[in-house]
Backbone bond lengths (Angstrom), bond angles and torsions (degrees), N, CA, C in turn:
res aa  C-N    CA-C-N  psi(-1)  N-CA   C-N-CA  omega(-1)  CA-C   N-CA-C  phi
1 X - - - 1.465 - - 1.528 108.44 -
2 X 1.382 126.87 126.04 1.004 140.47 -175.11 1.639 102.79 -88.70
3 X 1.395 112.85 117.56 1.572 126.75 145.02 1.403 126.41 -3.39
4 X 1.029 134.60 109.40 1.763 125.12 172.87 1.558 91.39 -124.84
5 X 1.288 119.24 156.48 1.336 156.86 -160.42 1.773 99.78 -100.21
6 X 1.111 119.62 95.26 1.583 108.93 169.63 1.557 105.21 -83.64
7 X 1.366 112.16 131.68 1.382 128.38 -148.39 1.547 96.13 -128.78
8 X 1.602 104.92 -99.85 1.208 111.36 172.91 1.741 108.56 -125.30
9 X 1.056 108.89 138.62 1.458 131.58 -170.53 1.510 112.79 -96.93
10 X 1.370 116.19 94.03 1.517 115.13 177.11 1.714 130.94 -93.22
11 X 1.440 102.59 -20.54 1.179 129.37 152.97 1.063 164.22 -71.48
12 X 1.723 107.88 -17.63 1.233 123.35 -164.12 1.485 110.20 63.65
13 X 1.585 106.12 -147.27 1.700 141.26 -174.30 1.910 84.11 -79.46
14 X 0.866 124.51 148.84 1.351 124.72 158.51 1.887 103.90 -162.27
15 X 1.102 128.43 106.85 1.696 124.51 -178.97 1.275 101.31 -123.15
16 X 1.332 125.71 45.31 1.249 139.58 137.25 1.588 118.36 -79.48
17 X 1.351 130.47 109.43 1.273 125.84 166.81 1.491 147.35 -60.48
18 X 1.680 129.93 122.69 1.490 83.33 -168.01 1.536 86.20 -131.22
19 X 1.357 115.92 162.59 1.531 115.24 -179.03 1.333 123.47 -51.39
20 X 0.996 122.97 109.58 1.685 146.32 158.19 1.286 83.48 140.31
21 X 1.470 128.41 57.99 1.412 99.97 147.36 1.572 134.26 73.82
22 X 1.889 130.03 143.93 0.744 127.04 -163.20 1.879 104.29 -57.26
23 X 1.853 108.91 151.98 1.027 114.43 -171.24 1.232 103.93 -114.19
24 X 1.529 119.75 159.33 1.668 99.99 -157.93 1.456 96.81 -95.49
25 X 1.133 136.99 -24.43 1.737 157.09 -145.77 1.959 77.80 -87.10
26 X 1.145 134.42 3.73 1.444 117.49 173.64 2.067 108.16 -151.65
27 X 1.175 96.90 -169.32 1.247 96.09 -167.74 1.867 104.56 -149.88
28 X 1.530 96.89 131.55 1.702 101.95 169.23 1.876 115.40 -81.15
29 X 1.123 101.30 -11.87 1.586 85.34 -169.85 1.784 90.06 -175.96
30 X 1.081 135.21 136.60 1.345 141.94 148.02 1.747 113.29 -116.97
31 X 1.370 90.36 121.14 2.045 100.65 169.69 1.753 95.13 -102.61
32 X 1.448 87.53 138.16 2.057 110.40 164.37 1.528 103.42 52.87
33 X 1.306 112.04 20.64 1.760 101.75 164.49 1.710 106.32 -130.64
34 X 1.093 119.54 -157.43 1.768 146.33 -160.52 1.399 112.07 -151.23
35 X 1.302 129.51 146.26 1.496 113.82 147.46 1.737 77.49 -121.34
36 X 1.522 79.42 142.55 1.821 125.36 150.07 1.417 125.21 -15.17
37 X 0.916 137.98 134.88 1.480 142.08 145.14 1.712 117.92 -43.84
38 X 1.864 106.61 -24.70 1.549 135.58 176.28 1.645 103.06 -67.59
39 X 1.615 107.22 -53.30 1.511 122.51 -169.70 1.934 103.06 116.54
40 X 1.376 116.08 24.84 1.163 112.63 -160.79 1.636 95.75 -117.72
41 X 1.725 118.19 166.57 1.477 81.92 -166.43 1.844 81.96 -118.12
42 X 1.202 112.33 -171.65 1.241 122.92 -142.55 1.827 101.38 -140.12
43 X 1.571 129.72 134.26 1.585 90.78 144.79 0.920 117.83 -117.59
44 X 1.226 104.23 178.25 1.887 111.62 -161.39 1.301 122.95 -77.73
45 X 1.141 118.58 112.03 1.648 105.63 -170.48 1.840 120.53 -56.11
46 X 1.242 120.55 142.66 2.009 114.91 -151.57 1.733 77.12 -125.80
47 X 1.008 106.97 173.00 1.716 149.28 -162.13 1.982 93.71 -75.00
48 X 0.997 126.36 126.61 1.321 126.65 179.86 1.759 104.65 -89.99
49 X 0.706 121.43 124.90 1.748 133.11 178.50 1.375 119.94 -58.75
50 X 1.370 111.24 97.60 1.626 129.75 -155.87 1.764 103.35 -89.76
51 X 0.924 116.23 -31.47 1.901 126.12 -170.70 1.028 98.42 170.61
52 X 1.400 76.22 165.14 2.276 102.98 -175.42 1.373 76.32 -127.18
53 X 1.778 101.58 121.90 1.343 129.26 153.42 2.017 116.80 -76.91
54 X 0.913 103.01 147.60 1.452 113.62 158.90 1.607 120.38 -27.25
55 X 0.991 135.59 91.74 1.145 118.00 147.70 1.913 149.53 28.64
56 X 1.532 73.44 -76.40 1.589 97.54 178.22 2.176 108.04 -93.78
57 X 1.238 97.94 4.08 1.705 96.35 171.62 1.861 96.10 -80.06
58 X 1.569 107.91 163.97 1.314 117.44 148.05 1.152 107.36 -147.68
59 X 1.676 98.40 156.49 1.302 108.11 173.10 2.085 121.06 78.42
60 X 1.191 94.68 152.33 1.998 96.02 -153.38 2.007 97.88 -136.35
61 X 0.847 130.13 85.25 1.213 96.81 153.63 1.322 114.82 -135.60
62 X 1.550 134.61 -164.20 1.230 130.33 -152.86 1.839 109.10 -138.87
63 X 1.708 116.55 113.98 0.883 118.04 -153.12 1.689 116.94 -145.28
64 X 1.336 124.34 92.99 1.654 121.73 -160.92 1.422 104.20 92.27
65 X 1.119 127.87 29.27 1.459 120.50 176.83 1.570 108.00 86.46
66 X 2.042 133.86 -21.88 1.228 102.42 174.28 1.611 100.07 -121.06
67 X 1.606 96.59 -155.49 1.413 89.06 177.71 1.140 122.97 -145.83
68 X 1.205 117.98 151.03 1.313 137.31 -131.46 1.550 129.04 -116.81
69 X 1.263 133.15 100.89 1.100 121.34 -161.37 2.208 106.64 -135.27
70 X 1.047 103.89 156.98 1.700 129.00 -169.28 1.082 122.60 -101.16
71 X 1.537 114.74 132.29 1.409 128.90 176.19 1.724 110.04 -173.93
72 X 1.579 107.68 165.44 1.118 129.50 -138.66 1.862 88.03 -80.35
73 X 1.231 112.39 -44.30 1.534 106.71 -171.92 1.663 109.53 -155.92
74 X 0.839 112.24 157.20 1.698 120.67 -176.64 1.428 110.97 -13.13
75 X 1.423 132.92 152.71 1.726 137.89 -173.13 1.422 91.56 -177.11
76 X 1.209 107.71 159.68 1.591 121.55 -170.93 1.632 84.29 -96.91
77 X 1.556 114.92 142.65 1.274 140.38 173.79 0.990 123.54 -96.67
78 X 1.678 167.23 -176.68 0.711 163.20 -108.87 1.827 104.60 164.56
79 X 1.450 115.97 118.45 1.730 92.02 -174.81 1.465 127.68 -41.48
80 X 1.046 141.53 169.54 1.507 144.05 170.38 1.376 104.74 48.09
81 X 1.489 120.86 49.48 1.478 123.64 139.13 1.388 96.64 -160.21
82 X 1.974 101.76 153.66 1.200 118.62 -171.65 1.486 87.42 -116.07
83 X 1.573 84.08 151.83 1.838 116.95 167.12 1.293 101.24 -79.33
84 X 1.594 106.59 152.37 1.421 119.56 157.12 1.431 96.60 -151.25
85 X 1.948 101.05 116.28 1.607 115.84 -178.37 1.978 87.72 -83.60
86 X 1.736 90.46 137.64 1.448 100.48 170.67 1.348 101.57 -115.67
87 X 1.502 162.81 121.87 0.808 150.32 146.70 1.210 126.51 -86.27
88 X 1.328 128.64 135.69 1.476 143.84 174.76 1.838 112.16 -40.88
89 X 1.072 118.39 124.52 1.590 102.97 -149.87 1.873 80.76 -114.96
90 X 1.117 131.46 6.09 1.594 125.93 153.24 1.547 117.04 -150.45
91 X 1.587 101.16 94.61 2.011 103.87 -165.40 1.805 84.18 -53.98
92 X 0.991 119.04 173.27 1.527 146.89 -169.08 1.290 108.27 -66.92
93 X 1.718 87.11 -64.53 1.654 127.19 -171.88 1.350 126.21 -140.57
94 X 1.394 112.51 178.18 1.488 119.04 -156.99 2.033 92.39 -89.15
95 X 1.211 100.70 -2.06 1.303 97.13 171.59 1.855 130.63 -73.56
96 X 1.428 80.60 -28.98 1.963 104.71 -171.55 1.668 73.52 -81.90
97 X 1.263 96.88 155.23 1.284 115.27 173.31 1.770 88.05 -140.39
98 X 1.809 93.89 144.09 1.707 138.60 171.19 1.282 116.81 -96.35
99 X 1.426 102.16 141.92 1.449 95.67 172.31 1.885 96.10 -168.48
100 X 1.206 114.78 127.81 1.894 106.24 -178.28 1.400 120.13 -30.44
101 X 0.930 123.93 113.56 1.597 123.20 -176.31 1.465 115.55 88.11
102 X 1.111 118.52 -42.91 1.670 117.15 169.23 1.829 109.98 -93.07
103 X 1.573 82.68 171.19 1.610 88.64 -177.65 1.882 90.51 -153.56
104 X 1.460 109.78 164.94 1.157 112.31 148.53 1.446 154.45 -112.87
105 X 1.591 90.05 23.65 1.392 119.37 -172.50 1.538 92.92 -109.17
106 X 1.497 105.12 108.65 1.467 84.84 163.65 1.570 129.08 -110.37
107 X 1.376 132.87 -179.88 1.159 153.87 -126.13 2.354 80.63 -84.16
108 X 1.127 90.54 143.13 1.504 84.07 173.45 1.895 104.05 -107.59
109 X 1.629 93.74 -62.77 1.859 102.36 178.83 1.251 108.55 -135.66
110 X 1.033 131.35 152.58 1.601 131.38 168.78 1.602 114.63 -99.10
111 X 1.521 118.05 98.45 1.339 96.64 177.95 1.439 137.53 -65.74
112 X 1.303 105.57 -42.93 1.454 115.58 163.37 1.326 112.50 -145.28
113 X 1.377 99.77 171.30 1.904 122.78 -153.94 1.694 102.55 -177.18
114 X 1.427 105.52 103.98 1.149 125.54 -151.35 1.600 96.89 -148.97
115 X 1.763 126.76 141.73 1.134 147.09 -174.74 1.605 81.03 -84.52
116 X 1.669 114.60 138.27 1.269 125.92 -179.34 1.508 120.65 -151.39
117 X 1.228 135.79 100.14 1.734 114.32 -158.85 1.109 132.07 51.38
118 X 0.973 116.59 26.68 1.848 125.23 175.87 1.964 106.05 101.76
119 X 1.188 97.39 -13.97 1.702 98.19 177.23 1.643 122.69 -133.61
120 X 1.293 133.31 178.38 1.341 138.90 175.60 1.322 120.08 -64.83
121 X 1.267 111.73 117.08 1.490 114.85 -174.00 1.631 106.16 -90.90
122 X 1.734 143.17 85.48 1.187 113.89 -155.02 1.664 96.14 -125.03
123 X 1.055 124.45 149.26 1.347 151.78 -175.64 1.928 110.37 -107.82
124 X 1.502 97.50 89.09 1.740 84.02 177.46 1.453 116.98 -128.88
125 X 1.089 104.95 127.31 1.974 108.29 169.74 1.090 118.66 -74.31
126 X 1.689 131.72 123.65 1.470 145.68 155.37 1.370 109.05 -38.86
127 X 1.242 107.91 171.01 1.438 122.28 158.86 1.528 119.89 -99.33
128 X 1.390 96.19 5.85 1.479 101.58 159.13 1.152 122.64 -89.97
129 X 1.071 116.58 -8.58 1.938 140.93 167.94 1.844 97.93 108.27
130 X 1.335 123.33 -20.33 1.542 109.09 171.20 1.158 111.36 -44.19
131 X 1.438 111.76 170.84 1.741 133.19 -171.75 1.737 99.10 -154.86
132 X 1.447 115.50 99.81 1.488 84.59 138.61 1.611 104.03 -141.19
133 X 1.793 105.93 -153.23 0.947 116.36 -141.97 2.152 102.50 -117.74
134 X 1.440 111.56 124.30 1.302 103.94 -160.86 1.821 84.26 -125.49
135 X 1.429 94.42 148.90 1.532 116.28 167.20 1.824 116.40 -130.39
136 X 1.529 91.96 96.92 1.387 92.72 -169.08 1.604 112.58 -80.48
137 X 1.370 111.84 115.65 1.611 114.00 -170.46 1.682 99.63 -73.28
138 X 1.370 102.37 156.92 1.947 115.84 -179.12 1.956 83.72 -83.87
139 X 1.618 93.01 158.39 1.346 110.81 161.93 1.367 105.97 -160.71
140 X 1.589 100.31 166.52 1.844 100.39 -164.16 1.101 86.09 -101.40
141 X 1.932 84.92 168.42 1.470 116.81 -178.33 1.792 112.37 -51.27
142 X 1.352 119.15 146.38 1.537 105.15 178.80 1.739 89.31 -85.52
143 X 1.902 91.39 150.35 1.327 105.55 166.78 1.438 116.28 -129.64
144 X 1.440 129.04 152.69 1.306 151.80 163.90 1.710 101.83 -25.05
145 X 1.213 134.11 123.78 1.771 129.09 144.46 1.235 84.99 66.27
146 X 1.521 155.05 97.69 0.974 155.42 -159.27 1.771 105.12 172.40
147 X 0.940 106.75 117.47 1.916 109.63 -164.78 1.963 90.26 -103.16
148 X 1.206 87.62 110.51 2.121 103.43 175.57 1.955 93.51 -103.19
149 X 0.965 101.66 143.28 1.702 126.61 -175.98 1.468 95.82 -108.40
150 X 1.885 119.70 145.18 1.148 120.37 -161.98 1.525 109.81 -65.55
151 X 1.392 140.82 153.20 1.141 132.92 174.20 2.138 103.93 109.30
152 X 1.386 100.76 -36.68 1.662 89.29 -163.51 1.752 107.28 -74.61
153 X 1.510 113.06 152.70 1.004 133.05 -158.77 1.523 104.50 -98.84
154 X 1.544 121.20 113.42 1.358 125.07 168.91 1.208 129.87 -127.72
155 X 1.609 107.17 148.13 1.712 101.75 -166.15 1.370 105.12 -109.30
156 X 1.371 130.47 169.71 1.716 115.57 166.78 1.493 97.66 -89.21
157 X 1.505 91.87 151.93 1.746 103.49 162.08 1.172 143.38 -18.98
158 X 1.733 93.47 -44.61 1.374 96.47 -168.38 2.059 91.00 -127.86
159 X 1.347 86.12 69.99 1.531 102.48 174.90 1.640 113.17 -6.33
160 X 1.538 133.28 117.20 1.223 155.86 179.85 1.718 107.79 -120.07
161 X 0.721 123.74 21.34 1.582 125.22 177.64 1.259 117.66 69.40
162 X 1.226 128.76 -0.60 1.247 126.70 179.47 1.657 114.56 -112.31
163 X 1.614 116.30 160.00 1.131 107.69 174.08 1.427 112.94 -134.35
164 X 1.050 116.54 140.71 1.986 122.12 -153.14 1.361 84.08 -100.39
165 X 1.679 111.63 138.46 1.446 127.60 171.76 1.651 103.58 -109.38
166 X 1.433 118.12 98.34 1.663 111.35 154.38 1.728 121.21 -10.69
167 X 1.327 130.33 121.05 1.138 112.70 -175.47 2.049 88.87 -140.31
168 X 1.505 130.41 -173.86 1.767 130.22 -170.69 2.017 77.55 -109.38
169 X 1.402 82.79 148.50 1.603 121.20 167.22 1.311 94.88 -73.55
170 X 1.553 141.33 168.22 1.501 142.90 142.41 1.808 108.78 54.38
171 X 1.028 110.53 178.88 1.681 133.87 -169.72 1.619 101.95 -78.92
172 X 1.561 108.10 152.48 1.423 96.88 173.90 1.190 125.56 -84.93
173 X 1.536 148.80 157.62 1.225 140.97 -170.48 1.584 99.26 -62.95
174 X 1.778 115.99 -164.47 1.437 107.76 163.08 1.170 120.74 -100.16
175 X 1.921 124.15 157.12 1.401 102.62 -168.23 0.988 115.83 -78.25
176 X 1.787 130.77 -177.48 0.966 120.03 156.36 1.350 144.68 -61.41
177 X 1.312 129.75 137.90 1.717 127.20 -156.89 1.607 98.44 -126.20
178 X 1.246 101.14 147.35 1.447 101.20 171.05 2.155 128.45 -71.07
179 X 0.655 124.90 150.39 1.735 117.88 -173.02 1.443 97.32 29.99
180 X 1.209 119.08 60.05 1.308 113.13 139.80 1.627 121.20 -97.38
181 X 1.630 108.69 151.65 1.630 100.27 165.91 1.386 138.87 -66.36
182 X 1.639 111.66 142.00 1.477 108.73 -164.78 1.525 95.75 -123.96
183 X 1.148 126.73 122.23 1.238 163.44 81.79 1.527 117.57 21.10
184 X 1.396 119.51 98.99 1.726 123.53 151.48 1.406 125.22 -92.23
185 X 0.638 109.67 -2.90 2.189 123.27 177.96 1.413 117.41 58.77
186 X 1.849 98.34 31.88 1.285 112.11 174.94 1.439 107.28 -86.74
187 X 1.523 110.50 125.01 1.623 98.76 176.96 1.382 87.10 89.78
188 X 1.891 93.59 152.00 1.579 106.29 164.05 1.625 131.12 -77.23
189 X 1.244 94.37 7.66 1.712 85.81 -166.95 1.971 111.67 -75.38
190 X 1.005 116.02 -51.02 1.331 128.08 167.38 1.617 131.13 -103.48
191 X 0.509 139.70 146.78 2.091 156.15 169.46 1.087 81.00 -74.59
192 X 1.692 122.45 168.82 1.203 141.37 169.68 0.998 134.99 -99.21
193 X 1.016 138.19 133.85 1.416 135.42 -135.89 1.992 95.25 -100.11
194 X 1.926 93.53 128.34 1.476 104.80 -168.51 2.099 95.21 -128.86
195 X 1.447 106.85 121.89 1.145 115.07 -175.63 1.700 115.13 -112.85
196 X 1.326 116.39 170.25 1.384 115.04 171.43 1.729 101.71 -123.09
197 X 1.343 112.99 141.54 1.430 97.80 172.59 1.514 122.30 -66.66
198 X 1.205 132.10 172.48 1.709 136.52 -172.26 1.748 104.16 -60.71
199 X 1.208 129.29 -65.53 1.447 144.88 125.09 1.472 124.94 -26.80
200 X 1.843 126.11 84.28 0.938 101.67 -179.32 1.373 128.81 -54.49
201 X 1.277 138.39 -169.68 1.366 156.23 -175.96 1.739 120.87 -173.61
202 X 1.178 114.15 23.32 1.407 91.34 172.63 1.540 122.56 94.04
203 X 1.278 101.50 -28.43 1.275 113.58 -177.81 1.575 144.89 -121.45
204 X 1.048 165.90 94.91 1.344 141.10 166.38 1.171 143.78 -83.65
205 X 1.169 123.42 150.35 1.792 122.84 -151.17 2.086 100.69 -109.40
206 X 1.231 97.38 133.16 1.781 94.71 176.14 1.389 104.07 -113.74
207 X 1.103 128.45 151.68 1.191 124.82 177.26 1.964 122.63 -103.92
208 X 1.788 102.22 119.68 1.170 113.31 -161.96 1.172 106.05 -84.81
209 X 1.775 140.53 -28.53 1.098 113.94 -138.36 1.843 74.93 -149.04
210 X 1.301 124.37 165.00 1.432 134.64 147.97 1.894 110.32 -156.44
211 X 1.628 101.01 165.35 1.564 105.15 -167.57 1.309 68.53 -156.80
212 X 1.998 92.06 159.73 1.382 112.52 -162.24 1.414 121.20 76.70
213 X 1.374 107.27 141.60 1.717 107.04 159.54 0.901 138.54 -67.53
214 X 1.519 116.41 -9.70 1.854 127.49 176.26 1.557 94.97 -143.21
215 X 1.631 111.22 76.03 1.767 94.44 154.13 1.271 122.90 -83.43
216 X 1.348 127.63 152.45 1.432 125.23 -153.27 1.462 89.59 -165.63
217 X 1.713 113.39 145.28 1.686 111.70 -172.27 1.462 95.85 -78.15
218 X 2.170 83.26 170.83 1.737 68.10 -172.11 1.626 119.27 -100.31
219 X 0.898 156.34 -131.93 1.231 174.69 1.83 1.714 117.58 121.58
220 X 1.570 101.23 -65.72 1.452 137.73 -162.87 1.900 97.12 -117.13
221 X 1.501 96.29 107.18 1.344 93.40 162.25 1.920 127.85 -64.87
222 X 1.193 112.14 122.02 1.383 114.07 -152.94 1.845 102.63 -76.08
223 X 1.130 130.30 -158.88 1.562 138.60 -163.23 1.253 82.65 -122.27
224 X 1.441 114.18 117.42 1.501 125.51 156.63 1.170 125.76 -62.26
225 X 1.032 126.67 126.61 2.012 127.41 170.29 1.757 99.39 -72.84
226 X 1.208 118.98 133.94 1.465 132.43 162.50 1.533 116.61 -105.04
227 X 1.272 120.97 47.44 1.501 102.99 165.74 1.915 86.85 -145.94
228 X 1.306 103.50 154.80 1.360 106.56 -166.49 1.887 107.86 -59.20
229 X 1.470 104.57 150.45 1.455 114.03 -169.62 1.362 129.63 66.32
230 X 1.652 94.22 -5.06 1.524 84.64 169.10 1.428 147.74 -45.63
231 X 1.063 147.99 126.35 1.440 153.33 -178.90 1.346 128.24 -89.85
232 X 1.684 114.02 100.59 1.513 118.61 -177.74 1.511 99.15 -98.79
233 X 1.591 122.83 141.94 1.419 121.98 168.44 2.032 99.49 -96.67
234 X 1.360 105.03 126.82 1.453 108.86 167.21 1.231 117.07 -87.31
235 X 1.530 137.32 137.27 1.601 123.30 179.17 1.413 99.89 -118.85
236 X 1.652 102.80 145.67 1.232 102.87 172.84 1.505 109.36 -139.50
237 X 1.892 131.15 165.31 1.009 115.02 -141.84 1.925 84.66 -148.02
238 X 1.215 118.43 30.91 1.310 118.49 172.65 1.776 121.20 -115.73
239 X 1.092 106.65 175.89 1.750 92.14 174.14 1.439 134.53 98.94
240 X 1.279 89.65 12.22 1.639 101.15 -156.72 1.748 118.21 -75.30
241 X 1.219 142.35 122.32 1.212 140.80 -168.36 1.394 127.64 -67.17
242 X 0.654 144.05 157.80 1.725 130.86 163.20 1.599 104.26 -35.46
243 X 1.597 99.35 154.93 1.491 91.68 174.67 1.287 111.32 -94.68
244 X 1.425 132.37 -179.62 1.393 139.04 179.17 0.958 104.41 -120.65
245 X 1.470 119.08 132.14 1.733 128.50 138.82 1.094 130.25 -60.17
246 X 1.435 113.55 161.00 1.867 116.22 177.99 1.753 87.31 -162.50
247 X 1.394 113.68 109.89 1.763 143.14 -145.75 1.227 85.33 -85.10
248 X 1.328 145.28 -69.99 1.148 158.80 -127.39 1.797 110.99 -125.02
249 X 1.116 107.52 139.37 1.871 99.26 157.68 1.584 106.51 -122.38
250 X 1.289 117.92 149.46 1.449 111.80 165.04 1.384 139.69 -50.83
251 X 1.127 110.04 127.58 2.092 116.34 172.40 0.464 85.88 -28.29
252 X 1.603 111.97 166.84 1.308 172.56 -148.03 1.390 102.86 -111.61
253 X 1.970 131.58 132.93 1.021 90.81 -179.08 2.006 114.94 -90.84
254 X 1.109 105.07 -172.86 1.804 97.77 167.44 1.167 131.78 -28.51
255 X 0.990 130.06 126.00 1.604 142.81 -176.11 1.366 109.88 49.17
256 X 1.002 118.71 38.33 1.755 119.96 163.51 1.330 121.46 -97.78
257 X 1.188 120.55 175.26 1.977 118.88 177.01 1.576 98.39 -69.45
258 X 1.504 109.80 141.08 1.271 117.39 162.38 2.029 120.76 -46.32
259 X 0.603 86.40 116.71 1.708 91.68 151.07 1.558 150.33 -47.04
260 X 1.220 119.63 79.17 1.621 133.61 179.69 1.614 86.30 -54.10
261 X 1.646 93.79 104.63 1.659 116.46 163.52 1.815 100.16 -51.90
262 X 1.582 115.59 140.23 1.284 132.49 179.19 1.363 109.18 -113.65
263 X 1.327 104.02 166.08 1.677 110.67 164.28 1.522 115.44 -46.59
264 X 1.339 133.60 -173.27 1.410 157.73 172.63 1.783 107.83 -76.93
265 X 1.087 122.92 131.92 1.693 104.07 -177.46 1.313 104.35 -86.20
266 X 1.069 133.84 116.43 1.323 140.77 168.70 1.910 123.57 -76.36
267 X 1.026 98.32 96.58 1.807 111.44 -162.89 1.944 91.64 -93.92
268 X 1.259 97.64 113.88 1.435 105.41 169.35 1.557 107.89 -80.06
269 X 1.840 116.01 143.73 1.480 107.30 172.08 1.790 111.39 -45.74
270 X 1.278 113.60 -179.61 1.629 107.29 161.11 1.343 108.96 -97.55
271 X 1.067 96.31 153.60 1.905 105.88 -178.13 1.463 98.47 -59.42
272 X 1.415 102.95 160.68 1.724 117.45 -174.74 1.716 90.18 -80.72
273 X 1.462 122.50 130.75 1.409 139.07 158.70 1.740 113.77 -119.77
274 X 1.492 106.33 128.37 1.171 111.33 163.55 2.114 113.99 -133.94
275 X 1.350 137.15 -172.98 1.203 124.18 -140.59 1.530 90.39 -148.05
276 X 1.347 110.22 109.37 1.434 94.85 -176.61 2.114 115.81 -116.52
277 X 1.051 118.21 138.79 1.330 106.67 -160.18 1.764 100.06 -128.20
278 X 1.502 113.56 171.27 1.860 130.91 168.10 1.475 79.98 -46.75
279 X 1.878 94.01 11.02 1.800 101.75 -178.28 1.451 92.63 149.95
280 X 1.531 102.75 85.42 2.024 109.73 163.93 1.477 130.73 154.29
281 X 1.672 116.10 145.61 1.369 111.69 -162.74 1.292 112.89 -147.93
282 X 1.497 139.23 130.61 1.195 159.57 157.00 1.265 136.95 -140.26
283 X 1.441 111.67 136.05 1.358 118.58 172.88 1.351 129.69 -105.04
284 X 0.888 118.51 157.80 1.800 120.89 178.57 1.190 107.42 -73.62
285 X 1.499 111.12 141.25 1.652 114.84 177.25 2.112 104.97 -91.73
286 X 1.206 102.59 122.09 1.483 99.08 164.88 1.881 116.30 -94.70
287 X 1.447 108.12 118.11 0.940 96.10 153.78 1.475 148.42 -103.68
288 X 1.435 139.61 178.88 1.250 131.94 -151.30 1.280 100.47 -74.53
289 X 1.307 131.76 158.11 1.306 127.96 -171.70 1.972 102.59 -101.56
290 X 1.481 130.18 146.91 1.156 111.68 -154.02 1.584 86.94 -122.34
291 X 1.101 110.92 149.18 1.916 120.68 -164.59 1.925 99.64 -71.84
């Protein structure tokens, strides 16, 4: 095929044939160019070549201002794009080998990858031919002396594709129970009594303070305080002692109206109170009501 000179273009696209052959004043097909508003043809200006990604990544899109691309396990990045490790969440076989953050199945295509509730909605097929469906949640930067509550989502600094979930050190205390005994760790006889609410929260409460000879929780699990040291009072309404007499009340003083003798004052013990806090427990004392 001999060379022709695109010059001026009077025709456009035209792939209609006409005898003698293609005419040069038109065109059957143009790839990566334009003709003119002039009739001249043009090429198309293409995408300038920003980085060479990895290999083993797939898939590109753009999400929080950077951009974002997928693969099966750790790869060196390139500045101004973030990793996102997807791992295969059931290898096939005992052949794929697992490992936290890596996998050996890797990523085949990404169908979609879409901003979704505050995070990446991404859809990826194995090369084992599975497909499913991942929603990668955002998490903040980790910081220095910084108190994270179980559940919050953290990334490192210098973003590695992974995202660290806050999780508790050791076993949980026991929860809270209703009329159970509470414990100040005064004296050797008992340790102090350390609870979790029914609903975790982050927190557990020890108990600092008790009154009465039998404090015991009460009834009604109380409203936990969530910020450290907080102070919940528990009330409880059992325990009560024999009652006491008091035979007599005092004269009258000088020159006043005599006195219509009354009943006996009947002084109820006080209810058992203890003080419970992010560590603490107390109850109100009732006293007997006097005629």
């Amino acid at each position: 095929m001999r060379p022709a000179p695109l010059t001026t273009i009077k025709g456009g696209i035209n792939r209609l044939r006409v005898k003698g052959g293609a005419q040069a004043d038109t065109l059957y097909d143009l790839l990566n160019g334009y003709v003119t508003e002039s009739g001249t043809v043009r090429v198309r200006p293409g995408s300038s070549r920003d980085a060479e990604l990895d290999s083993q990544t797939r898939g590109l899109c753009a999400f929080g201002g950077e951009l974002h691309t997928f693969c099966h396990k750790s790869v060196a990045i390139p500045d101004g794009y973030v990793l996102n490790i997807i791992v295969h969440p059931d290898p096939p076989d005992a052949d794929y080998g697992y490992a936290y953050g890596s996998s050996d199945v890797p990523i085949k295509t990404i169908h979609f990858a879409e901003p979704f509730l505050g995070g990446l909605y991404v859809v990826a097929e194995f090369e084992d031919g599975a497909t499913y469906h991942f929603w990668l949640q955002p998490g903040v930067s980790w910081q220095a002396s910084t108190q994270y509550k179980t559940g919050d989502l953290v990334q490192p600094t210098v973003p590695n594709g992974l995202l660290y979930v806050a999780t508790r050190f050791g076993d949980p205390n026991p929860p809270w129970q209703a009329d159970e005994p509470r414990y100040d760790g005064v004296g050797d006889a008992y340790a102090q009594s350390v609870v979790e609410p029914t609903t975790y929260n982050g927190y557990y409460y020890v108990c600092v303070e008790t009154q009465g000879p039998n404090p015991r929780s009460a009834l009604t699990e109380p409203v936990w305080p969530t910020f450290d040291g907080g102070t919940v009072i528990e009330r409880t309404d059992t325990g009560l002692a024999p009652e006491t007499t008091i035979d007599s009340v005092p004269p009258p003083p000088a020159g006043s109206s005599p006195v219509t003798p009354v009943d006996p004052v009947v002084v109820e013990n006080p209810f058992d109170r203890y003080d419970l806090t992010s560590s603490n427990f107390l109850n109100r004392i009732i006293k007997g009501v006097q005629p």
